[in-house]
ChimeraX commands (.cxc) that place a marker at each C-alpha (Angstrom):
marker #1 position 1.30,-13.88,-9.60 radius 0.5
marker #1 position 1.27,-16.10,-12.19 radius 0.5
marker #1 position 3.58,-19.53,-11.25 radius 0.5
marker #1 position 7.32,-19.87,-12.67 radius 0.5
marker #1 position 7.14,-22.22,-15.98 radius 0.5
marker #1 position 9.18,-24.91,-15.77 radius 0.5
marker #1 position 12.29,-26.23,-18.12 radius 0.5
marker #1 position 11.17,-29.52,-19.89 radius 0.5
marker #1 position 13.18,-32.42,-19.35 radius 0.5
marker #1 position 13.65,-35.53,-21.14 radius 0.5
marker #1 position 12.76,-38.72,-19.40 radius 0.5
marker #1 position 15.94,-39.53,-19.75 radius 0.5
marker #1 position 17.64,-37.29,-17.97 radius 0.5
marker #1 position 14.87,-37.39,-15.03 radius 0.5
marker #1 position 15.67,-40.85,-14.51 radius 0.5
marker #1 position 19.35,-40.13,-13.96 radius 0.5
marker #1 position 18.74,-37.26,-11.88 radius 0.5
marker #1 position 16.77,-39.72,-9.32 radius 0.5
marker #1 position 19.33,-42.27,-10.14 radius 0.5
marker #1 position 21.70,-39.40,-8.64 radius 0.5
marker #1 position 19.48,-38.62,-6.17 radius 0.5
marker #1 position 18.67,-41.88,-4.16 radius 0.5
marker #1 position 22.81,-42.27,-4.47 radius 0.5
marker #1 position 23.17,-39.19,-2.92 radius 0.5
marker #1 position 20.57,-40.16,-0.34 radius 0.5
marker #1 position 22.24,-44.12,0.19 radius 0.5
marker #1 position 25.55,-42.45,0.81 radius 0.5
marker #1 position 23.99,-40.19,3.80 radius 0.5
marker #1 position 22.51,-43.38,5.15 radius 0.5
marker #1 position 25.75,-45.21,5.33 radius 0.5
marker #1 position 27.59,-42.34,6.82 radius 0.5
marker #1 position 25.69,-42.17,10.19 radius 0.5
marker #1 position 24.26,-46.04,9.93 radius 0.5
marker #1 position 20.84,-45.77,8.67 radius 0.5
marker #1 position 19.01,-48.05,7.24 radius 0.5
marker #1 position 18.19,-45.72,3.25 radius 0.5
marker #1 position 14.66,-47.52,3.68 radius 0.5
marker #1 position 14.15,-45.32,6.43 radius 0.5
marker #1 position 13.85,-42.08,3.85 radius 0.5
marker #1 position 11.25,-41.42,1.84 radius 0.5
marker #1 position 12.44,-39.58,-1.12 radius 0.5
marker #1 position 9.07,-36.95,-2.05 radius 0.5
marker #1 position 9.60,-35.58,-5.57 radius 0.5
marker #1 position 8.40,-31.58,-5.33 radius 0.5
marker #1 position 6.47,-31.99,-9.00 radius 0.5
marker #1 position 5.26,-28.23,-8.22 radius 0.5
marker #1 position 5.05,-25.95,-11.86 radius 0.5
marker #1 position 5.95,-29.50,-13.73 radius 0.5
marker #1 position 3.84,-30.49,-16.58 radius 0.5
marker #1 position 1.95,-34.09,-16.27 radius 0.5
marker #1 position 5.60,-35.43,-18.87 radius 0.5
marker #1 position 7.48,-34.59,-15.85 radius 0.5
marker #1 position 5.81,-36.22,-13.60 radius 0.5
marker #1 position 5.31,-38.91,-15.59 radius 0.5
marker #1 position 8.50,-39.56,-15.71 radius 0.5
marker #1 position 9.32,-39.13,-12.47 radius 0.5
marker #1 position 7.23,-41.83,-11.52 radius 0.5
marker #1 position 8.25,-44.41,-14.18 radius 0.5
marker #1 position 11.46,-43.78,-12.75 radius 0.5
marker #1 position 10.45,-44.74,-8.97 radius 0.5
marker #1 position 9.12,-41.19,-7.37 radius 0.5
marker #1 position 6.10,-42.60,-5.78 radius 0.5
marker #1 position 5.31,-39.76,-3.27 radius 0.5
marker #1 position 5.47,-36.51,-4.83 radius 0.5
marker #1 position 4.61,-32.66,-3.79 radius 0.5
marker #1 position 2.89,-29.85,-4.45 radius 0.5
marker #1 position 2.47,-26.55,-3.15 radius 0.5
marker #1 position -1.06,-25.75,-4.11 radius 0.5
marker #1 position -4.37,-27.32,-4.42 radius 0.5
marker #1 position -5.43,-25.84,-7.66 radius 0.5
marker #1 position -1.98,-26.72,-9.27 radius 0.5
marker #1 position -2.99,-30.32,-8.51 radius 0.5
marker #1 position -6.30,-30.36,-9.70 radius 0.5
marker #1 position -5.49,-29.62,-12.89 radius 0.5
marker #1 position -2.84,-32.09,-13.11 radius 0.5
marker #1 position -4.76,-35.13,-11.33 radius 0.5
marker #1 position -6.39,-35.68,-14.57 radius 0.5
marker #1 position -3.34,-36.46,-16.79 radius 0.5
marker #1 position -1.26,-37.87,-13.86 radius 0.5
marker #1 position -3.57,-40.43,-12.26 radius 0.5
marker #1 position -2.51,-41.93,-8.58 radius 0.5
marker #1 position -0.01,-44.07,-9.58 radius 0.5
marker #1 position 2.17,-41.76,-7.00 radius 0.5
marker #1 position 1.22,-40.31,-3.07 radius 0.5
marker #1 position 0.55,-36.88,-3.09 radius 0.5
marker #1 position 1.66,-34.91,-0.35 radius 0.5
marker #1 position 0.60,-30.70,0.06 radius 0.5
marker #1 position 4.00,-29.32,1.23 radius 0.5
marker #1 position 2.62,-25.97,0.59 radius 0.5
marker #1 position 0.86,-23.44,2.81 radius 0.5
marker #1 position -3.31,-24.66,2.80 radius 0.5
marker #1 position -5.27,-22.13,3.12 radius 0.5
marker #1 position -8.80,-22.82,5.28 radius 0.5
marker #1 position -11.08,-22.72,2.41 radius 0.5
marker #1 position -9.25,-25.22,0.75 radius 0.5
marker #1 position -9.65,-27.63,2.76 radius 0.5
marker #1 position -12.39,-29.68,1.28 radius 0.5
marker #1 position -10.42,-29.76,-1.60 radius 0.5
marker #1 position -7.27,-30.73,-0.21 radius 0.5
marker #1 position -8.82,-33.91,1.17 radius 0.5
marker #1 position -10.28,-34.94,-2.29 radius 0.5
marker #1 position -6.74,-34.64,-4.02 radius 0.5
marker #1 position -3.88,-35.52,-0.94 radius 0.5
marker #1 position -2.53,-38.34,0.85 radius 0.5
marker #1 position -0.98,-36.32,2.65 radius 0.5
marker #1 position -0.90,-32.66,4.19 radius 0.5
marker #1 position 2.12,-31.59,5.58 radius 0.5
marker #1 position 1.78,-28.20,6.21 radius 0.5
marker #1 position -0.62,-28.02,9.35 radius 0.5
marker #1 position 0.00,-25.44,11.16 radius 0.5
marker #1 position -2.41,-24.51,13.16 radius 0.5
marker #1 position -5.70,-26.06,14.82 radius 0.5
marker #1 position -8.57,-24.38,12.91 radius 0.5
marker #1 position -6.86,-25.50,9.85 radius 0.5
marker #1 position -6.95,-29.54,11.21 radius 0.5
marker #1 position -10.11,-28.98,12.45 radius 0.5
marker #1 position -11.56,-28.35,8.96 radius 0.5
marker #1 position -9.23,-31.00,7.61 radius 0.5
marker #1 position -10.62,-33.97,10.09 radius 0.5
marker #1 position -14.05,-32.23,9.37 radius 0.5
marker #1 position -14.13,-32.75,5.35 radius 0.5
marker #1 position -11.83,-36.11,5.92 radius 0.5
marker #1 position -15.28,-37.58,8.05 radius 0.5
marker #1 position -17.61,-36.35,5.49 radius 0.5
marker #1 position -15.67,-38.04,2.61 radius 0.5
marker #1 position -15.20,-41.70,4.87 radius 0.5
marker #1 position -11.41,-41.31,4.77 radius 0.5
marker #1 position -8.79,-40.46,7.33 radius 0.5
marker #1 position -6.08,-38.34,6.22 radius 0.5
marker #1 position -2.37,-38.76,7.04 radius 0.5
marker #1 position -0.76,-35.17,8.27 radius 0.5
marker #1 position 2.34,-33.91,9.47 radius 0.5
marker #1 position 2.31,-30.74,11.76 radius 0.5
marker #1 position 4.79,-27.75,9.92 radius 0.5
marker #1 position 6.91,-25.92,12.80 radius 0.5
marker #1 position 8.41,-22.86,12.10 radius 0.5
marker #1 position 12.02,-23.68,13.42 radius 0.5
marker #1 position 13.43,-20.59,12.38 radius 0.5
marker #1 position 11.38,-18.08,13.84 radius 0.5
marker #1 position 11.01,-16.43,10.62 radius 0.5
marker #1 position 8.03,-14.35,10.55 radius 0.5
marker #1 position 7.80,-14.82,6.64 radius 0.5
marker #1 position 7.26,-18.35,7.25 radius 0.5
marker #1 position 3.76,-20.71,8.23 radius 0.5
marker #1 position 4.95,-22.94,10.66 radius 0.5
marker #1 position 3.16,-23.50,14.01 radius 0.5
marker #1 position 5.58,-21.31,16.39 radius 0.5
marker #1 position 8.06,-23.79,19.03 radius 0.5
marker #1 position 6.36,-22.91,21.77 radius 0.5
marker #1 position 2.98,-23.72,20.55 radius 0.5
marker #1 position 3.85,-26.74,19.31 radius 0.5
marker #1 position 3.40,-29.09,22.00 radius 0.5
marker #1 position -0.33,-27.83,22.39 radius 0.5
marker #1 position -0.96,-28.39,18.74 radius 0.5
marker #1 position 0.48,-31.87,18.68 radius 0.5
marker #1 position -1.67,-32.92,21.34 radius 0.5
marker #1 position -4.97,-31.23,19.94 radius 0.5
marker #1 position -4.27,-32.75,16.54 radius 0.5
marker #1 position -3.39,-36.20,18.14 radius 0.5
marker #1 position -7.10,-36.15,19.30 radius 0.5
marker #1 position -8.95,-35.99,16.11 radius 0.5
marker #1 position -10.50,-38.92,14.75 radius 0.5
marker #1 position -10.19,-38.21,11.06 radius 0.5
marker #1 position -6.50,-37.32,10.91 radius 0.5
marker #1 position -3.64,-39.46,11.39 radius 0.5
marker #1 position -0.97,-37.60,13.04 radius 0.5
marker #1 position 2.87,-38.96,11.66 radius 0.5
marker #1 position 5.45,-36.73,12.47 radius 0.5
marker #1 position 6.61,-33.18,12.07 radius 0.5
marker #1 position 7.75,-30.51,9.02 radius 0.5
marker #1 position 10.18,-28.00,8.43 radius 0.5
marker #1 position 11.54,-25.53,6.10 radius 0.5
marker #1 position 14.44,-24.08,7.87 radius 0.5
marker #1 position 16.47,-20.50,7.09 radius 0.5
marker #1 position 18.64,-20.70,3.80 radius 0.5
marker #1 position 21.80,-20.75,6.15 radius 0.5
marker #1 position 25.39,-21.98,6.24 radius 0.5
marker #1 position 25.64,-25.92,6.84 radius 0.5
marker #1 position 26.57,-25.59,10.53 radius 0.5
marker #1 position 22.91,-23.52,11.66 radius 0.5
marker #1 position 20.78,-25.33,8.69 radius 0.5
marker #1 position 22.30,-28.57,10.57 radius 0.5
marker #1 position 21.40,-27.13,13.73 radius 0.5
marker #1 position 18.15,-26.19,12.90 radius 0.5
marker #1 position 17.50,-29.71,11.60 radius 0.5
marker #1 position 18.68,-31.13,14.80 radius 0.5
marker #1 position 16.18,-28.97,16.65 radius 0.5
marker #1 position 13.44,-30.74,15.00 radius 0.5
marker #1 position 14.17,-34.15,16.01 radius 0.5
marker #1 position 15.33,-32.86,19.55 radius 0.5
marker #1 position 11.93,-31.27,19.68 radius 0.5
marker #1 position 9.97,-34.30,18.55 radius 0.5
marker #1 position 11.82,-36.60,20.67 radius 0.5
marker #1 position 10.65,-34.79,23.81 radius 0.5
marker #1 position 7.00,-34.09,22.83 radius 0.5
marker #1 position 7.06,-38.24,22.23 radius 0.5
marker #1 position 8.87,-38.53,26.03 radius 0.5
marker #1 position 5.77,-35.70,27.07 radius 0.5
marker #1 position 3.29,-37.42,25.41 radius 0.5
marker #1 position 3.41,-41.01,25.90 radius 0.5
marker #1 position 0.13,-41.94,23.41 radius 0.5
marker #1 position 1.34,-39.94,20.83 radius 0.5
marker #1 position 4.06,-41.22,18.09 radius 0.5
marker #1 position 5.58,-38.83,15.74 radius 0.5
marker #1 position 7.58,-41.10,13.03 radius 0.5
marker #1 position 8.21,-39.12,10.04 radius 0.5
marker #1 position 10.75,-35.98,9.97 radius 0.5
marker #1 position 10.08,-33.99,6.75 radius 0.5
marker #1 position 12.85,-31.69,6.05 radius 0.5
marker #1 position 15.39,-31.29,3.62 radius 0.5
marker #1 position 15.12,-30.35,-0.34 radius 0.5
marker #1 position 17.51,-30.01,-3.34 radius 0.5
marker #1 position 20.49,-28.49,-1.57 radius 0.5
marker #1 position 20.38,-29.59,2.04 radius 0.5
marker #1 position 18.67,-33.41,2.14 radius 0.5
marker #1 position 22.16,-34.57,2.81 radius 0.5
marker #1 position 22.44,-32.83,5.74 radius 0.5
marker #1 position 18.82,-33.54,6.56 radius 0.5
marker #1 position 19.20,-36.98,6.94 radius 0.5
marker #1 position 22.20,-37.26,8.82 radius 0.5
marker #1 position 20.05,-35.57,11.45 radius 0.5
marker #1 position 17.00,-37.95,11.24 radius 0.5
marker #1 position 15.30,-37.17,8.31 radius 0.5
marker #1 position 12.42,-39.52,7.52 radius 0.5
marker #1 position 11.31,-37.67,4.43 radius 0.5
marker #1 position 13.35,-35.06,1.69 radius 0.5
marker #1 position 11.27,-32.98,-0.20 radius 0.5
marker #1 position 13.35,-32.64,-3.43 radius 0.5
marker #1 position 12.44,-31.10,-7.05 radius 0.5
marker #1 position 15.41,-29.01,-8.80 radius 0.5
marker #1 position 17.72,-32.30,-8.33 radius 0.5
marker #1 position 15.30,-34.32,-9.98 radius 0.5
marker #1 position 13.29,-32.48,-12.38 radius 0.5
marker #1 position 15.47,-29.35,-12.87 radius 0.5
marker #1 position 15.40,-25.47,-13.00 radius 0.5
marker #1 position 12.70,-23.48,-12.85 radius 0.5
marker #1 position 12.17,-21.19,-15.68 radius 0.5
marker link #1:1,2 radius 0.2
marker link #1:2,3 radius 0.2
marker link #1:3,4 radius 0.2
marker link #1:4,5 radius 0.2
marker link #1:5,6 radius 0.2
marker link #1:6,7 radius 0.2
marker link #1:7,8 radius 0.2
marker link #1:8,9 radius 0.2
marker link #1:9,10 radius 0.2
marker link #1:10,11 radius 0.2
marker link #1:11,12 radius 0.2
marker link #1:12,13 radius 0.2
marker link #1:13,14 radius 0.2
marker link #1:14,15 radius 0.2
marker link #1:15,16 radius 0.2
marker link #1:16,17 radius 0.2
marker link #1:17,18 radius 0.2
marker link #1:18,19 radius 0.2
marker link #1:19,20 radius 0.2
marker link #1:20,21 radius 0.2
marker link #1:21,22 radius 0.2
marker link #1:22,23 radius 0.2
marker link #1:23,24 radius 0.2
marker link #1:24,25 radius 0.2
marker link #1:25,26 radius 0.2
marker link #1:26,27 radius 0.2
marker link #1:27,28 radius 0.2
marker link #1:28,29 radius 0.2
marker link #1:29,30 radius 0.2
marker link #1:30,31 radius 0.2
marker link #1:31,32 radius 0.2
marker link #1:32,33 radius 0.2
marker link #1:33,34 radius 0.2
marker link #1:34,35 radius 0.2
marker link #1:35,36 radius 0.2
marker link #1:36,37 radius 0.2
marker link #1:37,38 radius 0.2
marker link #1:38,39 radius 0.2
marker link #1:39,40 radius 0.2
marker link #1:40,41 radius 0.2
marker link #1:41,42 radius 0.2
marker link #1:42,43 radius 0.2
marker link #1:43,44 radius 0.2
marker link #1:44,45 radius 0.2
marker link #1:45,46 radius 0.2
marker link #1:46,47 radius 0.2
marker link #1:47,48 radius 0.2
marker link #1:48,49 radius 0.2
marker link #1:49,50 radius 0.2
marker link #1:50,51 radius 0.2
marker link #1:51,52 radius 0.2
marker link #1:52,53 radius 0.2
marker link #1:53,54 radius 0.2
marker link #1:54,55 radius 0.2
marker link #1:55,56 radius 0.2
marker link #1:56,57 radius 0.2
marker link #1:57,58 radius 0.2
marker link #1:58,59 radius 0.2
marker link #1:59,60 radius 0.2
marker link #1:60,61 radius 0.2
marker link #1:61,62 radius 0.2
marker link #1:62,63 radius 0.2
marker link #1:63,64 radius 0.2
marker link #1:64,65 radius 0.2
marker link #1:65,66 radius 0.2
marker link #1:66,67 radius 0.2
marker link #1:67,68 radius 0.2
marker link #1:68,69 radius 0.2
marker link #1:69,70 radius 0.2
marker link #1:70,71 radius 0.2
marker link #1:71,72 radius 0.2
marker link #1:72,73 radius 0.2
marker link #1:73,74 radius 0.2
marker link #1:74,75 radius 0.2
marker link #1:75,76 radius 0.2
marker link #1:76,77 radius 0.2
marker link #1:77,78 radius 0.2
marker link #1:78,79 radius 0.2
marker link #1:79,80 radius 0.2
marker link #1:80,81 radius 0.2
marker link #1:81,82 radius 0.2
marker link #1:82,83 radius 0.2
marker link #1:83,84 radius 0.2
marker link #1:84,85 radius 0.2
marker link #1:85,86 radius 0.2
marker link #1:86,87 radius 0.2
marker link #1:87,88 radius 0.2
marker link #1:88,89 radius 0.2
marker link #1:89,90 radius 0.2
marker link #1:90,91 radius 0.2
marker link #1:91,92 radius 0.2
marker link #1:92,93 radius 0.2
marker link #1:93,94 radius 0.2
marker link #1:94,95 radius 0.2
marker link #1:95,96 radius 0.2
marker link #1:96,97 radius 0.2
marker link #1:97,98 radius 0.2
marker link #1:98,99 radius 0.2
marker link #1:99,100 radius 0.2
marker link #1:100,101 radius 0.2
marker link #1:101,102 radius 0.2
marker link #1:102,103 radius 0.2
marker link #1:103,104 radius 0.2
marker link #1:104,105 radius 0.2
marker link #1:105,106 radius 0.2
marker link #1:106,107 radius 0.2
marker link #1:107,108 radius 0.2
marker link #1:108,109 radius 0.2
marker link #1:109,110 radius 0.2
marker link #1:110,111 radius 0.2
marker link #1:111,112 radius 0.2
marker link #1:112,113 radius 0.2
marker link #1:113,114 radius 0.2
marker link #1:114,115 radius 0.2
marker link #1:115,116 radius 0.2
marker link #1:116,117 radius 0.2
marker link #1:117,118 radius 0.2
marker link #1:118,119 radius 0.2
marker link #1:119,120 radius 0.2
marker link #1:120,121 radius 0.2
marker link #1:121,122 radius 0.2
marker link #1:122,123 radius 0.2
marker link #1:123,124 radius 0.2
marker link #1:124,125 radius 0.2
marker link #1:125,126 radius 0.2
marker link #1:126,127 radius 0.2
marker link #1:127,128 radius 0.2
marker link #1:128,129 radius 0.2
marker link #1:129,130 radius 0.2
marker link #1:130,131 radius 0.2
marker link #1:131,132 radius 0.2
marker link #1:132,133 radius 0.2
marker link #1:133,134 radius 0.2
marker link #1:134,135 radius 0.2
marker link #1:135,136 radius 0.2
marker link #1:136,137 radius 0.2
marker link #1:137,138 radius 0.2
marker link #1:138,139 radius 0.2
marker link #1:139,140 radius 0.2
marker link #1:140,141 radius 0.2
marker link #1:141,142 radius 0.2
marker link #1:142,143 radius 0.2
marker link #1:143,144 radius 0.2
marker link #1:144,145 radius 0.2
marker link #1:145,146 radius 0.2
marker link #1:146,147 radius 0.2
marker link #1:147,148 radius 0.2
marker link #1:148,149 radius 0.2
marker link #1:149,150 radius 0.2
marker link #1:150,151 radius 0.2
marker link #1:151,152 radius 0.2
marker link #1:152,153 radius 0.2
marker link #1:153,154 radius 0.2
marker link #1:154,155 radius 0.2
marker link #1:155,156 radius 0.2
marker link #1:156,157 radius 0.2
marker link #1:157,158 radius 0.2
marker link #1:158,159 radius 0.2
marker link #1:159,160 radius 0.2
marker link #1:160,161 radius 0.2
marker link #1:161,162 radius 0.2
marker link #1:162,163 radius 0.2
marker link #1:163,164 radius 0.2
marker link #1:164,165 radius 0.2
marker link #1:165,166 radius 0.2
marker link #1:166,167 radius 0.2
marker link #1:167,168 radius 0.2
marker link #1:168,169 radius 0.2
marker link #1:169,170 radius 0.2
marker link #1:170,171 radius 0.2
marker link #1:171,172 radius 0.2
marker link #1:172,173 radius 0.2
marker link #1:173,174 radius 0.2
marker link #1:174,175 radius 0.2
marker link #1:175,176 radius 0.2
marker link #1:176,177 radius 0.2
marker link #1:177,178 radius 0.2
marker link #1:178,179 radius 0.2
marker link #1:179,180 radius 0.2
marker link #1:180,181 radius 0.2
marker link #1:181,182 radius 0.2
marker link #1:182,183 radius 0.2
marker link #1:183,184 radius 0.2
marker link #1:184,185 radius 0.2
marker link #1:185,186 radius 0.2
marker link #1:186,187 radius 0.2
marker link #1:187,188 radius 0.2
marker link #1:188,189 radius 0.2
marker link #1:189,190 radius 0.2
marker link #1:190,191 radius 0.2
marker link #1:191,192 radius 0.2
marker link #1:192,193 radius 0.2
marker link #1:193,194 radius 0.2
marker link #1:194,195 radius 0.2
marker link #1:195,196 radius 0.2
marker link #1:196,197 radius 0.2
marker link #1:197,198 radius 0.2
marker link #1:198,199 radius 0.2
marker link #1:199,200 radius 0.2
marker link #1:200,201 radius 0.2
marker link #1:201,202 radius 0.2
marker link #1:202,203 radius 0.2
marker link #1:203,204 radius 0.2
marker link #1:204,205 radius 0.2
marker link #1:205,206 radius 0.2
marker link #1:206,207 radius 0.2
marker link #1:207,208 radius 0.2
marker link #1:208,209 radius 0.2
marker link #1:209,210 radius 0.2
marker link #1:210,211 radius 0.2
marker link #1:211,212 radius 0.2
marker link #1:212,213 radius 0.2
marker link #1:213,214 radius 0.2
marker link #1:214,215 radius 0.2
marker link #1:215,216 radius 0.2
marker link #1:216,217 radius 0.2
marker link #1:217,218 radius 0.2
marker link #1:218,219 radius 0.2
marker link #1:219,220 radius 0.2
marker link #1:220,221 radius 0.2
marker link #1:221,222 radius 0.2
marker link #1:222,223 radius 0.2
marker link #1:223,224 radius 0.2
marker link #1:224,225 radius 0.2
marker link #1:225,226 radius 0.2
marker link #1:226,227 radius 0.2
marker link #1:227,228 radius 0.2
marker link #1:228,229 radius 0.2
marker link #1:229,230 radius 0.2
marker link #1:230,231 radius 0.2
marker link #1:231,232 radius 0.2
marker link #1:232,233 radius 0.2
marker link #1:233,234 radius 0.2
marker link #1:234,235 radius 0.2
marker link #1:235,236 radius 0.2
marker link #1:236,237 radius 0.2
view
């Protein structure tokens, strides 16, 4: 299935929208004391033209996200690396060589096999590759996401490889009412808090979770990192 086309959008009017955006994310800080250096604002770029991104970028976006490898590759070109790119998406094991050519980041591991190949590809290319493990913190069968109670395993085995950095954890969580989507975001740190008290050598920093109509909510319960495109680049077409 062929991807959505996007709406273009004037630079213009993606610079306010981020404008809007890192207000939206300052006020969140201040309302639980945070620090709004401690969240990383990701800009999801995914079915955006290189104009977009452009933009984007000129307007302060410096870590943005896609959802698939080939998408990326035929951007790279036009876009350059003036940004991080972080995979948000679901990587599929025979794109992994790929994957470590094109991202900073990969935030959608999910299971071993799939880090294995990652920290396999990352030694071959002399590089170490930054990843965040992706828990399924829903339950939601529809959903990748390492399941909770394999988690802890998967932490640990990932920890251990020499060509992956390990820095924190991922979620997408059910579209829900604020009370569970809040809940399910406070699961997340709850859980990564005591896999860092289980695990003594291993640090999980980041929190990715959060996008267009939840980040809010996101950070108030620890969010290191908001994954956020409609808000800054618009509707999808």
């Amino acid at each position: 299935m062929a991807a959505p086309r996007s709406i273009s959008r004037s630079a213009t009017e993606i610079a306010l929208n981020v404008r809007e955006v890192r207000e939206r994310i300052a006020r969140a800080c201040e309302r639980v004391g945070r620090d709004v250096a401690s969240v990383r604002l990701i800009g999801v770029s995914k079915t955006f033209g290189p104009d977009a991104i452009r933009s984007a970028i000129e307007a302060g976006v410096l870590d943005l996200g896609e959802n698939r490898v080939q998408e990326l590759r035929e951007k790279i070109g036009d876009v350059g690396r003036d940004a991080r790119w972080h995979m948000i998406g679901h990587l599929q094991s025979n794109k992994t060589k790929d994957a470590v050519q094109l991202f900073d980041v990969v935030q959608s591991v999910d299971r071993f096999s799939l880090a294995e190949k990652l920290d396999k590809e990352a030694g071959e290319a002399g590089k170490t590759v930054e990843v965040l493990v992706q828990v399924n913190i829903g339950a939601e069968p529809q959903k990748s996401g390492v399941e909770l109670v394999d988690v802890r395993n998967l932490v640990r085995d990932v920890a251990a490889l020499g060509n992956l950095s390990l820095r924190g954890l991922m979620t997408i969580p059910p579209i829900d009412d604020e009370l569970r989507t809040r809940s399910h975001f406070r699961a997340l740190r709850v859980l990564r808090d005591a896999i860092e008290a289980e695990l003594p050598a291993v640090r999980l920093p980041q929190l990715s979770m959060g996008m267009t109509d939840d980040f809010e909510i996101a950070i108030e319960e620890g969010a290191t990192m908001v994954r956020v495109g409609r808000a800054i680049f618009g509707e999808r077409g």
